[in-house]
PDB file with one MODEL, atoms N, CA, C and O in Angstrom:
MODEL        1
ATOM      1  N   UNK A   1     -34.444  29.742  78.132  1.00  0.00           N
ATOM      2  CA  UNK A   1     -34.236  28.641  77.228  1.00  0.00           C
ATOM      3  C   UNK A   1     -34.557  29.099  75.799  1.00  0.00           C
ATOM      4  O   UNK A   1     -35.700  29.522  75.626  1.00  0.00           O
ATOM      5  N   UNK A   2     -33.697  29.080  74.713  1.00  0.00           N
ATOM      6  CA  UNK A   2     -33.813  29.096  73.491  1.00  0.00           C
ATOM      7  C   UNK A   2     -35.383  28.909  72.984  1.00  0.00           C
ATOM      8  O   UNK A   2     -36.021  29.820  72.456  1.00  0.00           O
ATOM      9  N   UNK A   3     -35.794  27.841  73.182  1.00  0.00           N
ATOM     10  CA  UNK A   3     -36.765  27.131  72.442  1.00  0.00           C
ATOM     11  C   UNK A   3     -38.291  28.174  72.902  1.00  0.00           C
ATOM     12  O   UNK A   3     -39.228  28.283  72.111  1.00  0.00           O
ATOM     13  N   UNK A   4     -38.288  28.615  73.797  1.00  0.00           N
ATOM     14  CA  UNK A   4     -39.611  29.314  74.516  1.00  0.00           C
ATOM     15  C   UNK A   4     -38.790  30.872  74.165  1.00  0.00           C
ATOM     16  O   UNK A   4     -39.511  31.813  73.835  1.00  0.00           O
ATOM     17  N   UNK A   5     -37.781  31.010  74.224  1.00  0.00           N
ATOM     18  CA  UNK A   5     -37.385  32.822  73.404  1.00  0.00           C
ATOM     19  C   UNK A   5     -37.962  32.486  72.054  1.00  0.00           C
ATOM     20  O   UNK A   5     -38.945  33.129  71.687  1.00  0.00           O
ATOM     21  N   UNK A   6     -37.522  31.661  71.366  1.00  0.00           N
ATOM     22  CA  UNK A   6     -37.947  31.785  69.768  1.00  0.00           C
ATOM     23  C   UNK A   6     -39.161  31.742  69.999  1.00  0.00           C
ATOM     24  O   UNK A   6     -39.680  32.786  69.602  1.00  0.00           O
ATOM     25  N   UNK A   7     -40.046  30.901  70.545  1.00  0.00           N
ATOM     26  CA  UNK A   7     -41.458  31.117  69.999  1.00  0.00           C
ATOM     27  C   UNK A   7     -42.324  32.415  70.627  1.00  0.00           C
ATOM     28  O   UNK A   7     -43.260  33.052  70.144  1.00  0.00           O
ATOM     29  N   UNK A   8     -41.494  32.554  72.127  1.00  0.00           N
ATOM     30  CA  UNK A   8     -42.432  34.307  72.019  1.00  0.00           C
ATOM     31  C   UNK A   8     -41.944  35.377  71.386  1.00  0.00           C
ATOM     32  O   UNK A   8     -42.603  36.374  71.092  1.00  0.00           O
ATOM     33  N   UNK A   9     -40.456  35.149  71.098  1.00  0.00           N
ATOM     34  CA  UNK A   9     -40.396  36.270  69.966  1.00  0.00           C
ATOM     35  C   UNK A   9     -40.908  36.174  68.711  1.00  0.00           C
ATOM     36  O   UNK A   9     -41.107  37.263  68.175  1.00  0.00           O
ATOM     37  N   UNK A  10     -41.223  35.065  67.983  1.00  0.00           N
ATOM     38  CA  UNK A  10     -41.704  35.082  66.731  1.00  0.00           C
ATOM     39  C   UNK A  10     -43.614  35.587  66.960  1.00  0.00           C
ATOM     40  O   UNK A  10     -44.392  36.120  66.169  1.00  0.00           O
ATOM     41  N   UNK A  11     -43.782  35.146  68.294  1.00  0.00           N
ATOM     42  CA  UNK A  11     -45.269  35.212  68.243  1.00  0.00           C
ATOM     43  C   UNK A  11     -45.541  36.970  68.565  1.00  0.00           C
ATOM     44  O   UNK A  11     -46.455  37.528  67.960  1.00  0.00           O
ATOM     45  N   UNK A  12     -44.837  37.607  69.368  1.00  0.00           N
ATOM     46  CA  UNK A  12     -44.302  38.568  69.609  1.00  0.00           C
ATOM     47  C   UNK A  12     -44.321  39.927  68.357  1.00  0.00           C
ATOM     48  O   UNK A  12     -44.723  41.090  68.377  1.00  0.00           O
ATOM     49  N   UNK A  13     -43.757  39.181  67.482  1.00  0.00           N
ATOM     50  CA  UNK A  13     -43.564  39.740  65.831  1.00  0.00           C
ATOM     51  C   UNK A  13     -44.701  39.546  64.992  1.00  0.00           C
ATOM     52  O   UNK A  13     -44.845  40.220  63.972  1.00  0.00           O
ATOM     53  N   UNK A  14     -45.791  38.389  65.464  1.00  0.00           N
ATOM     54  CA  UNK A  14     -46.686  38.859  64.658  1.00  0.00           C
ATOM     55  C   UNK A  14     -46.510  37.668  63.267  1.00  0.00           C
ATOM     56  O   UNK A  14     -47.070  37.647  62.171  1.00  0.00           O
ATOM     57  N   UNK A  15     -45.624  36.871  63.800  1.00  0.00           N
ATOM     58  CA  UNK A  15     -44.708  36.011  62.702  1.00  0.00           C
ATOM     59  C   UNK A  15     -45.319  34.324  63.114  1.00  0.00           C
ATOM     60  O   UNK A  15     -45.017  33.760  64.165  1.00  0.00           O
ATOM     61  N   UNK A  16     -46.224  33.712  62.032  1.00  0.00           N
ATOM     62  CA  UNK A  16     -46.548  32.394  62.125  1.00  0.00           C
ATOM     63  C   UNK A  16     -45.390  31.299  61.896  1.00  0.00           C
ATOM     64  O   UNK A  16     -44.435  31.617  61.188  1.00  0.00           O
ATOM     65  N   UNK A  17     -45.448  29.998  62.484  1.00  0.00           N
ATOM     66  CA  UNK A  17     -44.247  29.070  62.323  1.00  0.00           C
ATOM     67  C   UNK A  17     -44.521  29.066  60.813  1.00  0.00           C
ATOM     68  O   UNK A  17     -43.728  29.205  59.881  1.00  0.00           O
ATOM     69  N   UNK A  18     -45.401  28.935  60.811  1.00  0.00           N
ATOM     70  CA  UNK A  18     -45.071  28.647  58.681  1.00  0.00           C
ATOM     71  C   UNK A  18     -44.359  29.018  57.828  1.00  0.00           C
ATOM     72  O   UNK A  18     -43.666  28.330  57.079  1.00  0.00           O
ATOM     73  N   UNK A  19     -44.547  30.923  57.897  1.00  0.00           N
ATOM     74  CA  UNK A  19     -43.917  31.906  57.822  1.00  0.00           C
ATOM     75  C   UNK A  19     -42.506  31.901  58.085  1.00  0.00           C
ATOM     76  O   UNK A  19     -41.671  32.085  57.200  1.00  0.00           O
ATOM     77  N   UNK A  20     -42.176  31.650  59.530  1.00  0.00           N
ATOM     78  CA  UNK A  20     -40.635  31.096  59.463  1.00  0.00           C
ATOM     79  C   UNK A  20     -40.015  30.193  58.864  1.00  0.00           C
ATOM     80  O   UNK A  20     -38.823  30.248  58.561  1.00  0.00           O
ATOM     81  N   UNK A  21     -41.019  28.983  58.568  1.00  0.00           N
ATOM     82  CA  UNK A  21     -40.347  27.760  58.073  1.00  0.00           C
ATOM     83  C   UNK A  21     -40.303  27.817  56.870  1.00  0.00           C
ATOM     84  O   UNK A  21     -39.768  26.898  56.250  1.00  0.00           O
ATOM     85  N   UNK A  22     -40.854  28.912  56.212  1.00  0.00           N
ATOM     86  CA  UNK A  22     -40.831  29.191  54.595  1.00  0.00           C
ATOM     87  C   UNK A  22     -39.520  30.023  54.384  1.00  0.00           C
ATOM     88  O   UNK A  22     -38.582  29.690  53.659  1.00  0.00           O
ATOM     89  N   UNK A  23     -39.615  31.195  55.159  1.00  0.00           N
ATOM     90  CA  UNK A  23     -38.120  31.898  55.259  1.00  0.00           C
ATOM     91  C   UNK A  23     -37.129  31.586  55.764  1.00  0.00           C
ATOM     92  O   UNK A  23     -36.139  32.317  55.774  1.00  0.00           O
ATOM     93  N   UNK A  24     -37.166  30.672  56.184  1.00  0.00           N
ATOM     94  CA  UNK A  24     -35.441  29.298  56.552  1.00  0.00           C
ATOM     95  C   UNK A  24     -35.658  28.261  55.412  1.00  0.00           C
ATOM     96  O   UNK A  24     -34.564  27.764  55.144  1.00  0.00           O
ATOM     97  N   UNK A  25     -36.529  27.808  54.733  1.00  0.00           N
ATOM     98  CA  UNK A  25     -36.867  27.129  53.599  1.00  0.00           C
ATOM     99  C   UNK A  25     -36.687  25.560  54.660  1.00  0.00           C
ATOM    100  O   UNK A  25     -35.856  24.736  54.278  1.00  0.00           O
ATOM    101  N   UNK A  26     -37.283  25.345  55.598  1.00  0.00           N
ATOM    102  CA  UNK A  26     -37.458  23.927  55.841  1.00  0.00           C
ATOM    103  C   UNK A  26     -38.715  23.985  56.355  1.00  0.00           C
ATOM    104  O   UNK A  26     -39.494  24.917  56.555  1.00  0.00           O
ATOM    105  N   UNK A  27     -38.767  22.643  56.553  1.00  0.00           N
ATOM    106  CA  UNK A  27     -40.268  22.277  56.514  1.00  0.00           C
ATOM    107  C   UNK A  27     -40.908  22.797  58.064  1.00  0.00           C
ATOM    108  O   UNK A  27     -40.207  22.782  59.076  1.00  0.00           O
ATOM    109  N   UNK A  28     -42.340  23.251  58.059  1.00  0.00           N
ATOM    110  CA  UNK A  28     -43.053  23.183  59.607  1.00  0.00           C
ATOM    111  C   UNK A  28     -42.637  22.520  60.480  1.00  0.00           C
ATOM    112  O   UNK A  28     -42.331  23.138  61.500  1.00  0.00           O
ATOM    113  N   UNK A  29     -42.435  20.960  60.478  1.00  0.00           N
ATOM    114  CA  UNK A  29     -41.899  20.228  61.414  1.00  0.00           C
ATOM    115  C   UNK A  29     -40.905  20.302  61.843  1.00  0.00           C
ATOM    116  O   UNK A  29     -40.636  19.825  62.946  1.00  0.00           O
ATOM    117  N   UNK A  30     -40.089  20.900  61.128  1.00  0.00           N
ATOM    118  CA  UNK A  30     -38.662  21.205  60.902  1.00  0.00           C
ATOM    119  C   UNK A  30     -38.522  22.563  62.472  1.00  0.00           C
ATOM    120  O   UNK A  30     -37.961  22.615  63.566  1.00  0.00           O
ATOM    121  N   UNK A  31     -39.065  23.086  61.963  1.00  0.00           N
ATOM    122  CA  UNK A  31     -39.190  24.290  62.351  1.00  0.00           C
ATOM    123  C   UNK A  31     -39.633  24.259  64.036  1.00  0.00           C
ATOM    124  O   UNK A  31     -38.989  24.627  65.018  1.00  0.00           O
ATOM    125  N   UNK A  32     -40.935  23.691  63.931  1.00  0.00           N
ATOM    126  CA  UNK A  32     -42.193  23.558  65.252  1.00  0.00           C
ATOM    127  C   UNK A  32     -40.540  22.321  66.150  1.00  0.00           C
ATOM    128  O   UNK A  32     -40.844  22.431  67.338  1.00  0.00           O
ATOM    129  N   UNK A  33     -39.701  21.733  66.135  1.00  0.00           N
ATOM    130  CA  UNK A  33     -38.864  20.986  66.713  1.00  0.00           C
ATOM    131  C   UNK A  33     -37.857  22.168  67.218  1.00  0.00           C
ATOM    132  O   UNK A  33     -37.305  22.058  68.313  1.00  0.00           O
ATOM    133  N   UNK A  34     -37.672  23.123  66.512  1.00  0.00           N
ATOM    134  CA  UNK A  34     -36.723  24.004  67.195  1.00  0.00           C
ATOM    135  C   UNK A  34     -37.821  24.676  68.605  1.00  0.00           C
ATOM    136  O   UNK A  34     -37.584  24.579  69.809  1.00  0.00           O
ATOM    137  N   UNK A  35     -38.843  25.241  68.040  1.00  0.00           N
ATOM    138  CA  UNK A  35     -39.397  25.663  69.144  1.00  0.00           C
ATOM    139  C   UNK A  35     -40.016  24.961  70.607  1.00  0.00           C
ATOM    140  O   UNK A  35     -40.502  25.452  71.626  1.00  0.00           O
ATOM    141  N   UNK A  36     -39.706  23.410  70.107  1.00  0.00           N
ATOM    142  CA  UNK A  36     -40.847  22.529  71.375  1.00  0.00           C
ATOM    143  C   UNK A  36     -38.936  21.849  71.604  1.00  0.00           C
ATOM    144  O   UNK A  36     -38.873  20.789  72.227  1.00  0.00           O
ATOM    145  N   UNK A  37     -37.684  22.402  71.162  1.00  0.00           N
ATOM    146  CA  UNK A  37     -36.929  22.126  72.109  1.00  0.00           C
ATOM    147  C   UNK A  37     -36.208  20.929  71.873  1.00  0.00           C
ATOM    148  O   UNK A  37     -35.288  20.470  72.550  1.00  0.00           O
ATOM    149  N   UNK A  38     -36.700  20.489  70.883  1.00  0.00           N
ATOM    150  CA  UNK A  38     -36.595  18.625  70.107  1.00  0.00           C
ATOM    151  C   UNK A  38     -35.001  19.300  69.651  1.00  0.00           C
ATOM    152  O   UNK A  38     -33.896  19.038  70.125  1.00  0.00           O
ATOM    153  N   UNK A  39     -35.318  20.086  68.749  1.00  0.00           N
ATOM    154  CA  UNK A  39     -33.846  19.989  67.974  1.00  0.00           C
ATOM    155  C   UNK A  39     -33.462  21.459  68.156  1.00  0.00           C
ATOM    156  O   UNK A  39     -34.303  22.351  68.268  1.00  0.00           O
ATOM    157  N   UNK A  40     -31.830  21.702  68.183  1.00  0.00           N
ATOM    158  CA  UNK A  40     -31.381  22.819  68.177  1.00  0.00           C
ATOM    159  C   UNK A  40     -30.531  23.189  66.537  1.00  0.00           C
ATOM    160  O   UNK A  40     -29.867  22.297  66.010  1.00  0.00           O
ATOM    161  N   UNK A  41     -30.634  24.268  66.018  1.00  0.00           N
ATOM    162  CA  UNK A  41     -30.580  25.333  65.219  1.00  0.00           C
ATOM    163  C   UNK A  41     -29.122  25.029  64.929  1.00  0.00           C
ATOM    164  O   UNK A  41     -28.233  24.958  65.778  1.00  0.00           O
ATOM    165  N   UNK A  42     -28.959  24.815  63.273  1.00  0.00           N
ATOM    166  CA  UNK A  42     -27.060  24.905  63.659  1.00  0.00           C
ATOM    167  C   UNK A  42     -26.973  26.352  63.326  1.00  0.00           C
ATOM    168  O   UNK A  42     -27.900  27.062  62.938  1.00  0.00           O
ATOM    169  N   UNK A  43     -25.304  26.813  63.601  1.00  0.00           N
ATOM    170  CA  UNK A  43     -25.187  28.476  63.574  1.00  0.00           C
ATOM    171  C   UNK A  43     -25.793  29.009  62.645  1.00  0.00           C
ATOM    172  O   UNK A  43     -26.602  29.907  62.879  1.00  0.00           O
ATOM    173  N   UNK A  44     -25.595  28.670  61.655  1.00  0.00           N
ATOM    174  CA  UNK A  44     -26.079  29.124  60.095  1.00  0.00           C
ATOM    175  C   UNK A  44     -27.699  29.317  59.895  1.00  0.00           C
ATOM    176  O   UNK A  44     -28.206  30.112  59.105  1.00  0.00           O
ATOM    177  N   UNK A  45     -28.352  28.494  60.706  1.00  0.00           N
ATOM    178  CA  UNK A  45     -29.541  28.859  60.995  1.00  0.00           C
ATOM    179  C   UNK A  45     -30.026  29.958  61.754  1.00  0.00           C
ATOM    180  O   UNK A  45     -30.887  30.779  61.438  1.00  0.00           O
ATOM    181  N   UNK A  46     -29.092  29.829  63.214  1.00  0.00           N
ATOM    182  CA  UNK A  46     -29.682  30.468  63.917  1.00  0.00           C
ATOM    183  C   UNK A  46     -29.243  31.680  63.525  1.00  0.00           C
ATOM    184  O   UNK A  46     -29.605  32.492  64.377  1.00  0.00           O
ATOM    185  N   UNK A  47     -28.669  32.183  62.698  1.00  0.00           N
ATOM    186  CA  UNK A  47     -28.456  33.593  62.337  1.00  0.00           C
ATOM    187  C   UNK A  47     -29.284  34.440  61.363  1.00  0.00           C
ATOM    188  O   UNK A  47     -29.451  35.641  61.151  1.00  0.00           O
ATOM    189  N   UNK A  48     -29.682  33.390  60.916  1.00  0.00           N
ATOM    190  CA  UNK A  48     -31.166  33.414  59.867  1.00  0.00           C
ATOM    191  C   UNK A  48     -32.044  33.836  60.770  1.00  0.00           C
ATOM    192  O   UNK A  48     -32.364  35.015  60.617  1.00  0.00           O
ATOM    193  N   UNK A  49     -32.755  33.046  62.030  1.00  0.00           N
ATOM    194  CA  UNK A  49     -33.289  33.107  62.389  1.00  0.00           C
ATOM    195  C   UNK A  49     -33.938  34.287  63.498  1.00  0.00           C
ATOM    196  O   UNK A  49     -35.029  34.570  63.992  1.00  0.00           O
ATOM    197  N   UNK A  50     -32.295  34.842  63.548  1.00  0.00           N
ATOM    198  CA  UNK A  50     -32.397  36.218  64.738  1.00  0.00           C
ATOM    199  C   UNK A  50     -32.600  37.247  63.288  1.00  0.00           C
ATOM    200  O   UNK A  50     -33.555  38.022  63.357  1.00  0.00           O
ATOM    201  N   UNK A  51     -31.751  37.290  61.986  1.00  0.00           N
ATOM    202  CA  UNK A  51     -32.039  38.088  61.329  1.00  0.00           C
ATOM    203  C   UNK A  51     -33.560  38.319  60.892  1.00  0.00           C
ATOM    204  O   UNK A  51     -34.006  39.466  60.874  1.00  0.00           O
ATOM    205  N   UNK A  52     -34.457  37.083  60.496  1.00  0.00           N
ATOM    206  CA  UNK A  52     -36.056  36.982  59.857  1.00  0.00           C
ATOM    207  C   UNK A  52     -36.219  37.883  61.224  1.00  0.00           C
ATOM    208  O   UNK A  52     -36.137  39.063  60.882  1.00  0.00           O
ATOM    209  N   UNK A  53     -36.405  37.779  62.544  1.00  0.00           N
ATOM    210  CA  UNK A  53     -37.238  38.303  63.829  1.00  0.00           C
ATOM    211  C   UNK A  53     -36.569  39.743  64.347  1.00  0.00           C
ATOM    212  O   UNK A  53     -37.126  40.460  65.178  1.00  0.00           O
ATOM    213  N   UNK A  54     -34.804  40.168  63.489  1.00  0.00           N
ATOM    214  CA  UNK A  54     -34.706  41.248  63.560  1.00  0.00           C
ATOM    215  C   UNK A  54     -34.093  41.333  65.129  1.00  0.00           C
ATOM    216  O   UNK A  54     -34.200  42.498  65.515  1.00  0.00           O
ATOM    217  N   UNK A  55     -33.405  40.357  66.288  1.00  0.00           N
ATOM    218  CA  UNK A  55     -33.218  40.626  67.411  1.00  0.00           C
ATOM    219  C   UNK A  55     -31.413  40.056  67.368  1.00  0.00           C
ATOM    220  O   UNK A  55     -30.983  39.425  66.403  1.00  0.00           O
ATOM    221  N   UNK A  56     -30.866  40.285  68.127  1.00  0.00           N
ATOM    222  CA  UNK A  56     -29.622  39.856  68.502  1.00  0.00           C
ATOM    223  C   UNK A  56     -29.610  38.029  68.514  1.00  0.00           C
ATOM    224  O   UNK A  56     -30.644  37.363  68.460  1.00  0.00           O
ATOM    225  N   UNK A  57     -28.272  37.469  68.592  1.00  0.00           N
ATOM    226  CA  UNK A  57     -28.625  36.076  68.712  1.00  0.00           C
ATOM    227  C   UNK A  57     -28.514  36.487  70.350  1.00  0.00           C
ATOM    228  O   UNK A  57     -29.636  36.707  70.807  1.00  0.00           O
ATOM    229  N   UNK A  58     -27.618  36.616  71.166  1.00  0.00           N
ATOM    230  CA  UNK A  58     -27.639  36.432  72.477  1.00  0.00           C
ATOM    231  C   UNK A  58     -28.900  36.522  72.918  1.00  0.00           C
ATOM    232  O   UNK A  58     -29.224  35.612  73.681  1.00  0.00           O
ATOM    233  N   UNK A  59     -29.942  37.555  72.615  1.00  0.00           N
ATOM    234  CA  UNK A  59     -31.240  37.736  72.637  1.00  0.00           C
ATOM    235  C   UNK A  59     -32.128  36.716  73.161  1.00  0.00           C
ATOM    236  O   UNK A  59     -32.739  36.634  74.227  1.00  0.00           O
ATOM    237  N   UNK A  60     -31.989  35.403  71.404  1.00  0.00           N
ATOM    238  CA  UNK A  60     -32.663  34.670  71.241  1.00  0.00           C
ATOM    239  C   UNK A  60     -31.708  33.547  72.465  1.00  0.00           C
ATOM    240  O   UNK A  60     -32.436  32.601  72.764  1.00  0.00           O
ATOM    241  N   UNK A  61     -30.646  33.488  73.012  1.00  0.00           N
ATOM    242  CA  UNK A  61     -30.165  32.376  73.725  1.00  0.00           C
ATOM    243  C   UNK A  61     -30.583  32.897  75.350  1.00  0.00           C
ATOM    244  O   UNK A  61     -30.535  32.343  76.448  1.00  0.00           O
ATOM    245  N   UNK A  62     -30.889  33.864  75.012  1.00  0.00           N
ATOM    246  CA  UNK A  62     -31.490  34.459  76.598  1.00  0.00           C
ATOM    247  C   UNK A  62     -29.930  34.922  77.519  1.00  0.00           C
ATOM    248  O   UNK A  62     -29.644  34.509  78.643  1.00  0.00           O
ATOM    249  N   UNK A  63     -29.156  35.797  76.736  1.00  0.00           N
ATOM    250  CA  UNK A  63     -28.027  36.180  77.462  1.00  0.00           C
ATOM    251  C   UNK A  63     -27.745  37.715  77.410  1.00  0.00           C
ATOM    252  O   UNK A  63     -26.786  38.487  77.411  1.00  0.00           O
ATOM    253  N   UNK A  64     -28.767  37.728  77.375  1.00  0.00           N
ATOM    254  CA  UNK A  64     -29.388  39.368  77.314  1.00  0.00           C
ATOM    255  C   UNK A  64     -30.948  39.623  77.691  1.00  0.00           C
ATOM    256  O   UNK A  64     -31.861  38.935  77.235  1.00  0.00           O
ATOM    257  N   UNK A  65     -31.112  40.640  78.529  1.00  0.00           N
ATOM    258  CA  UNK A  65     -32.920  41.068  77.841  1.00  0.00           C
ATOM    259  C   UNK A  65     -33.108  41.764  76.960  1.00  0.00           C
ATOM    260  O   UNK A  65     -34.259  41.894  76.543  1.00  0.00           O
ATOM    261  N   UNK A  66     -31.864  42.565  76.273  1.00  0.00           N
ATOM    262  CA  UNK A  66     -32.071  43.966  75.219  1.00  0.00           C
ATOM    263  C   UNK A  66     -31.830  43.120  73.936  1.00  0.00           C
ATOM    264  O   UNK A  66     -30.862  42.381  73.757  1.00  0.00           O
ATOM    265  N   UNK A  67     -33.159  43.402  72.811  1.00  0.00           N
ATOM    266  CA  UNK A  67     -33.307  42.191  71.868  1.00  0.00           C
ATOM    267  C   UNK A  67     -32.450  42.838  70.729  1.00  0.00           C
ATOM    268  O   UNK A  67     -32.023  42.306  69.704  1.00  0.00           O
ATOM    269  N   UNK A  68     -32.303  44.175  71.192  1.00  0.00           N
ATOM    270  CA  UNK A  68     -31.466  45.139  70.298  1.00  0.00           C
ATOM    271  C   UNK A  68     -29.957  45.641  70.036  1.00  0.00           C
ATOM    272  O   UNK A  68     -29.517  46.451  69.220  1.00  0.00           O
ATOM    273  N   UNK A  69     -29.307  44.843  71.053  1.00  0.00           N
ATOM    274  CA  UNK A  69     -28.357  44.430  71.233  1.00  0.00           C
ATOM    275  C   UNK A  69     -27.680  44.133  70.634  1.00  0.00           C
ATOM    276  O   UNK A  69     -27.399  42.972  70.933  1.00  0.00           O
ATOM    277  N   UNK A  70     -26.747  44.694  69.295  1.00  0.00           N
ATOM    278  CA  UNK A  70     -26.021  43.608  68.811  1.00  0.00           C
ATOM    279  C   UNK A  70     -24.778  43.647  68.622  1.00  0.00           C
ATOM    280  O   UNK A  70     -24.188  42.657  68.192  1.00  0.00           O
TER     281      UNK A  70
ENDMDL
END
């Protein structure tokens, strides 16, 4: 599931939600909703979001295990 890839890969990286939510420029809450699954990422995000953590998107959708993949 998306929502539990993003947060062990960001935690993984060493990377706080804050930190992400500053480098997507929306707010914590904003952010902490993608990871607890509330809200999903539009594309434009989520490409941000594999780029800040450096992994493939399939990666982050769990359609791969190789995060290097791209």
């Amino acid at each position: 599931m998306f929502s539990e890839m993003l947060n062990q890969t960001r935690k993984t990286k060493g990377i706080t939600a804050q930190k992400m939510a500053d480098q997507l420029g929306i707010g914590l809450r904003s952010y902490r909703n993608y990871e607890s699954g509330d809200r999903q990422p539009s594309l434009e995000m989520l490409v941000k979001i594999a780029d800040i953590l450096e992994v493939s998107i399939d990666y982050l959708l769990c359609r791969t295990e190789n995060p290097n993949l791209l």
